[in-house]
N, C-alpha and C positions, 0 to 999 in steps of 0.2 A: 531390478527385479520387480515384479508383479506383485500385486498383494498374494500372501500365501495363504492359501486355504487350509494346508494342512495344519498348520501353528493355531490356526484360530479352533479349527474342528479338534485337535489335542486341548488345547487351553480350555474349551466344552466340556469334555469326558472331565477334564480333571477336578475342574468347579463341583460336578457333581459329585464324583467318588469321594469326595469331603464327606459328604453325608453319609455314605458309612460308618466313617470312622466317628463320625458325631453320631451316631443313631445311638451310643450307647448313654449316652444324654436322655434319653424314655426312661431309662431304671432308676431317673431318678425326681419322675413327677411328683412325689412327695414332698418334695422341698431334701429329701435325704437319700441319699445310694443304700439299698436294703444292705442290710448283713451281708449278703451273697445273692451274687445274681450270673447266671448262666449265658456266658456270650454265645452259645452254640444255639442259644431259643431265637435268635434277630433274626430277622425274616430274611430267608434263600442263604442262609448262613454258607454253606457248601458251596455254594458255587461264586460267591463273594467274597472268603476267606480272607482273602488275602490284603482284600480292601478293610476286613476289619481290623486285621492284624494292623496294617502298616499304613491305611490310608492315608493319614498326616504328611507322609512322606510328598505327597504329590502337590504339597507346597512348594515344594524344591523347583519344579517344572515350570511354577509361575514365573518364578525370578529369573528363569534361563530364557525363558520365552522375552518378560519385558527387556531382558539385557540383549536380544537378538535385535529385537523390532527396534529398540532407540539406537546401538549401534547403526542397522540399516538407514533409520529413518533422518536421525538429527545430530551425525558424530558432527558432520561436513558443514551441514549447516551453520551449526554453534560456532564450529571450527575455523569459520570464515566471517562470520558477524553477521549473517543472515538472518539469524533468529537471536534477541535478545536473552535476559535472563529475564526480564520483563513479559515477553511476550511467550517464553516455556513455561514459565510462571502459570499463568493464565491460560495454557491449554492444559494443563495437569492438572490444576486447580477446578477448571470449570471441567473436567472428564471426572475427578474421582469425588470432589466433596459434594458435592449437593447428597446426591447417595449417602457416603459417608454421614452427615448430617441428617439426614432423615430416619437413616434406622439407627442412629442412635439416641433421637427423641424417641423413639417407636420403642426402644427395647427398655430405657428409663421408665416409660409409661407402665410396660408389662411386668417391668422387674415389681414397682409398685404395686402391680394387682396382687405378683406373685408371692410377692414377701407380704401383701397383707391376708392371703389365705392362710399362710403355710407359717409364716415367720422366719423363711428361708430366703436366700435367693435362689435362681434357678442355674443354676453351674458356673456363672461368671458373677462375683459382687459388682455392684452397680448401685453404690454410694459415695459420699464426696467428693463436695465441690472440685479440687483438685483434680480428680481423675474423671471426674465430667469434661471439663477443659480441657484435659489432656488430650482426651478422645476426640474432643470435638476439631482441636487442632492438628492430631494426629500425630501427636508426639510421646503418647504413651508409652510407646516402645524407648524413648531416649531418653528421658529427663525424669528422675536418672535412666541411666541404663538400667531396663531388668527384662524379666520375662513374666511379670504378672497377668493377665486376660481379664480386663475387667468391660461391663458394659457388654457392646458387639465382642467380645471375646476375640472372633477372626479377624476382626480389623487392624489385628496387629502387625499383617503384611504390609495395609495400605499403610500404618505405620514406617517400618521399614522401607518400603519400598519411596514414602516421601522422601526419607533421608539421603536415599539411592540417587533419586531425580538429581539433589544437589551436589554431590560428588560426583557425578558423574558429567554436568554443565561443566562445573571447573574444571574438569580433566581434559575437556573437550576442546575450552575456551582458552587454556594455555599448550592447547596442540598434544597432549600424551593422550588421545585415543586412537592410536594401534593398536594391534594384536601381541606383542610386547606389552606394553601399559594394561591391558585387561587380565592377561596371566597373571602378572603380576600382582595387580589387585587382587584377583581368586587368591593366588597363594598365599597372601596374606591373610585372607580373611581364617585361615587356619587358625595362627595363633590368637586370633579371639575365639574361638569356638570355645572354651571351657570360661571366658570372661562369660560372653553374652551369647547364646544360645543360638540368638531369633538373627543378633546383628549378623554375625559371621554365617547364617545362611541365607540372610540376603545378599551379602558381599560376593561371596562364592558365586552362586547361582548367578546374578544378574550378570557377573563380567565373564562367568563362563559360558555364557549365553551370549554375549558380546564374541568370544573367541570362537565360538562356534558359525556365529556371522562369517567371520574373515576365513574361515576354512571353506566354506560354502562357496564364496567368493573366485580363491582359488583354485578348487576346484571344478567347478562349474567355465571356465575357462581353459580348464585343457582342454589336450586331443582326446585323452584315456579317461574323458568325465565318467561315461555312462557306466566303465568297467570299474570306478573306483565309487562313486555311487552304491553297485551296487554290492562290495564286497563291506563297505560302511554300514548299508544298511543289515546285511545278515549279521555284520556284528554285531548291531544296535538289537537285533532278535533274538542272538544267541545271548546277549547282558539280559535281555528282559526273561528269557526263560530258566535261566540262573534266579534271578531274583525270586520268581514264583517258587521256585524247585525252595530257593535256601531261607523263605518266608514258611514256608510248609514245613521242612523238613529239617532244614541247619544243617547237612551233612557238614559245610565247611567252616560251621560252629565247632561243633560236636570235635570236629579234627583239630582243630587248632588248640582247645582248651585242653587236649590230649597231651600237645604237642606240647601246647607252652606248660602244661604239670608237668614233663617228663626235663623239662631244660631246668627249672631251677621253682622253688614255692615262692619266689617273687616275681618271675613271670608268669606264674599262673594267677598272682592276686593282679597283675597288670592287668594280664587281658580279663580276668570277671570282671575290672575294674574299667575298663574302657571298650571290650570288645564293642559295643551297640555305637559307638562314637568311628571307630574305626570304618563298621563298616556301612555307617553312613557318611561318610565323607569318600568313601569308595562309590558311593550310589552318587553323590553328588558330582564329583568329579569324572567319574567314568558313565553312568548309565545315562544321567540326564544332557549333558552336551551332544554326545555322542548319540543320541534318542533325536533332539532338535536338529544337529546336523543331517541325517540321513531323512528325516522327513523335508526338513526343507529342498533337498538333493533331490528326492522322488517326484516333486512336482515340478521344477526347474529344469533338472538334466534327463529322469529317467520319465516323466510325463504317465505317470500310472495314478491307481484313486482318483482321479482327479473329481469325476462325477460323486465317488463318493465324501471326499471334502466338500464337497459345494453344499452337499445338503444337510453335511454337520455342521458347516461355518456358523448359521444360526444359533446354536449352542455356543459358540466362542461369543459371539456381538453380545448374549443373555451373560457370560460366564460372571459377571462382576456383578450386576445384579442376582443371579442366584446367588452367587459367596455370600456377599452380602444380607440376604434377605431370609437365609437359611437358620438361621440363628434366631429373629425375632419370628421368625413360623413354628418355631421349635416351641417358645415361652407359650406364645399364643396354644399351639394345643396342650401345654402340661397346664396352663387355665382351665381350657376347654376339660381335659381330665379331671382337673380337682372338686372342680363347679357339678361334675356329673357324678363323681364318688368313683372313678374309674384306677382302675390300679395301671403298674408297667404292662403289663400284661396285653395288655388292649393294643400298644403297639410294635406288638412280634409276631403281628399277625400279615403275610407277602400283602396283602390287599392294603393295609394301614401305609406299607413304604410305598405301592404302586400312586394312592390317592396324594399321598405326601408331596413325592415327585410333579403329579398333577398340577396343584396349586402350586408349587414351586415354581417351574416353570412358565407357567400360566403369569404369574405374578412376579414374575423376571422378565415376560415378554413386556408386560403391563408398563412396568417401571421402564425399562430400557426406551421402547419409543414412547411411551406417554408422559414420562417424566425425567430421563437423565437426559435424552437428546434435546428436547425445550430447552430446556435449563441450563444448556452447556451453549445452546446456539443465543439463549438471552444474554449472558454473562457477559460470552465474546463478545458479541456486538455493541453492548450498554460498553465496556472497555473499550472496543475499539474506537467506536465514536468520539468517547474521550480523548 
């Protein structure tokens, strides 16, 4: 296959719709979350709803995404001794940490401004040593397991997602990466989901993202490509408009908690008890493969968007650089706030998120080619040469 424009111009949208679901991070440039504060005042609130409700969720897509792209790119590779654990090492290595490492000096620095206006930190603590190293090696997320956010807060995917890299070399390099072996892995990653949170939906995602590769595969080789393409994709539209409808509204909340009060009062302490677990491991398993599959399907077999992926794909190449970056621009203006006397208020204003975006952006472009590509093509070749 061709590079796919669609997965990169998705993996864009989704970097950004992060910031939604962070914007509620402004109510708390005092160093504290007021008494009460009104999510319905965040700028274009109505017509973003649902990014504020659930944005977090579009985590899930990252890990389906990287689990498609490595399946595609290095099952085969690994699998044959083409590419070392040496040499995967050092392109993952030289692609995610420089970044990683920089805005985690950057956000230490700010946390310090912040904690010495306020006496607070500013939504993530970003103290000891220990969890400074942790971060810096990206192990936060493992040792121990937990699900704390400290420092870069969202770097707890590149976290996750390190540990991913390695299980999934070995799986590769003792021959179990089929589409069998990745199911597998996903279904497993179930019974961790009440251990560790973060692990079991990198698990899930990434190898459901892998299984979605090997369907695409298959597909994309028959006679009945284009007819099954596109009965995939309206399915992938009809989950997505389900999702909006039952973010909004819960009918199929509302019925089940019906249902399960009417069967027994311990199925109904179950589902209060796990309902939001349930039905994101439904979102997991059904919406986001099946969302990856059919776009990768649309540009392969049914050859549609195409012009307009090409000129999101931009947004995908920035997507790691804004996650990343979106965080420490956050500290920087609740500085910028406390240094002028400014309250929350200042940013729930559409123009505050439009300029937000701007410099974001802007400073995703900045990093991406000015500083993560240098820095990735130095690494390599200082290594290689060795």
């Amino acid at each position: 296959m061709k590079r796919l424009y669609s997965l990169d111009a998705v993996r864009g949208l989704a970097a950004l719709s992060i910031v939604f679901w962070h914007w509620q991070h402004f109510f708390s440039v005092s160093g504290e979350y007021p008494d009460s504060w009104d999510a319905t005042t965040q700028p274009f609130y109505g017509i973003f709803k649902v990014l504020y409700l659930q944005g977090w969720a579009a985590v899930d897509l990252f890990f389906a995404l990287s689990g498609f792209v490595f399946f595609w790119l290095y099952r085969e590779a690994i699998r044959d001794e083409r590419i070392t654990a040496g040499k995967f090492a050092l392109y993952r290595f030289s692609r995610l940490w420089p970044l990683l490492a920089l805005t985690l000096f950057a956000v230490s620095g700010l946390q310090h401004v912040f904690h010495g206006l306020t006496g607070e930190f500013f939504i993530f603590p970003a103290d000891g040593v220990g969890r400074f190293f942790a971060n810096l090696f990206a192990v936060q997320q493992w040792l121990p397991p937990n699900i704390d956010q400290t420092f870069n807060g969202p770097a707890w995917t590149v976290s996750i997602e390190a540990g991913l890299y390695v299980l999934f070399f070995f799986l590769c390099r003792f021959g179990m990466n089929g589409p069998r072996t990745a199911l597998i892995v996903a279904l497993c990653g179930i019974l961790l989901f009440q251990w560790n949170w973060f692990i079991a939906r990198g698990l899930i995602g990434f190898f459901l993202g892998g299984t979605a590769y090997f369907v695409v595969e298959r597909v994309r080789l028959r006679k009945d490509a284009r007819r099954l393409s596109l009965i995939l994709a309206g399915a992938a539209l009809a989950l997505w408009a389900y999702v909006f409808v039952e973010t909004l509204y819960g009918p199929l909340h509302r019925a089940l908690y019906a249902l399960a009060g009417s069967i027994s009062p311990g199925m109904g302490r179950f589902w209060i008890a796990y309902n939001g677990e349930l039905f994101h491991l439904g979102y997991i398993f059904a919406v986001i493969p099946l969302s990856v599959t059919a776009l990768a399907l649309s540009e392969v077999v049914l050859d549609v968007l195409g012009p307009v992926y090409r000129r999101l794909t931009f947004l995908g190449d920035i997507s790691y650089s804004t996650y990343m970056l979106h965080f420490p621009l956050q500290i920087a203006c609740a500085i910028a706030a406390v240094h002028y006397g400014l309250e929350y208020q200042a940013f729930m204003h559409g123009y505050a998120m439009l300029g937000f975006y701007a410099v974001l952006i802007g400073l995703g472009s900045l990093s991406f080619f000015g500083f993560e590509k240098p820095v990735q093509r130095m690494i390599r070749g200082l290594v290689e040469k060795r």
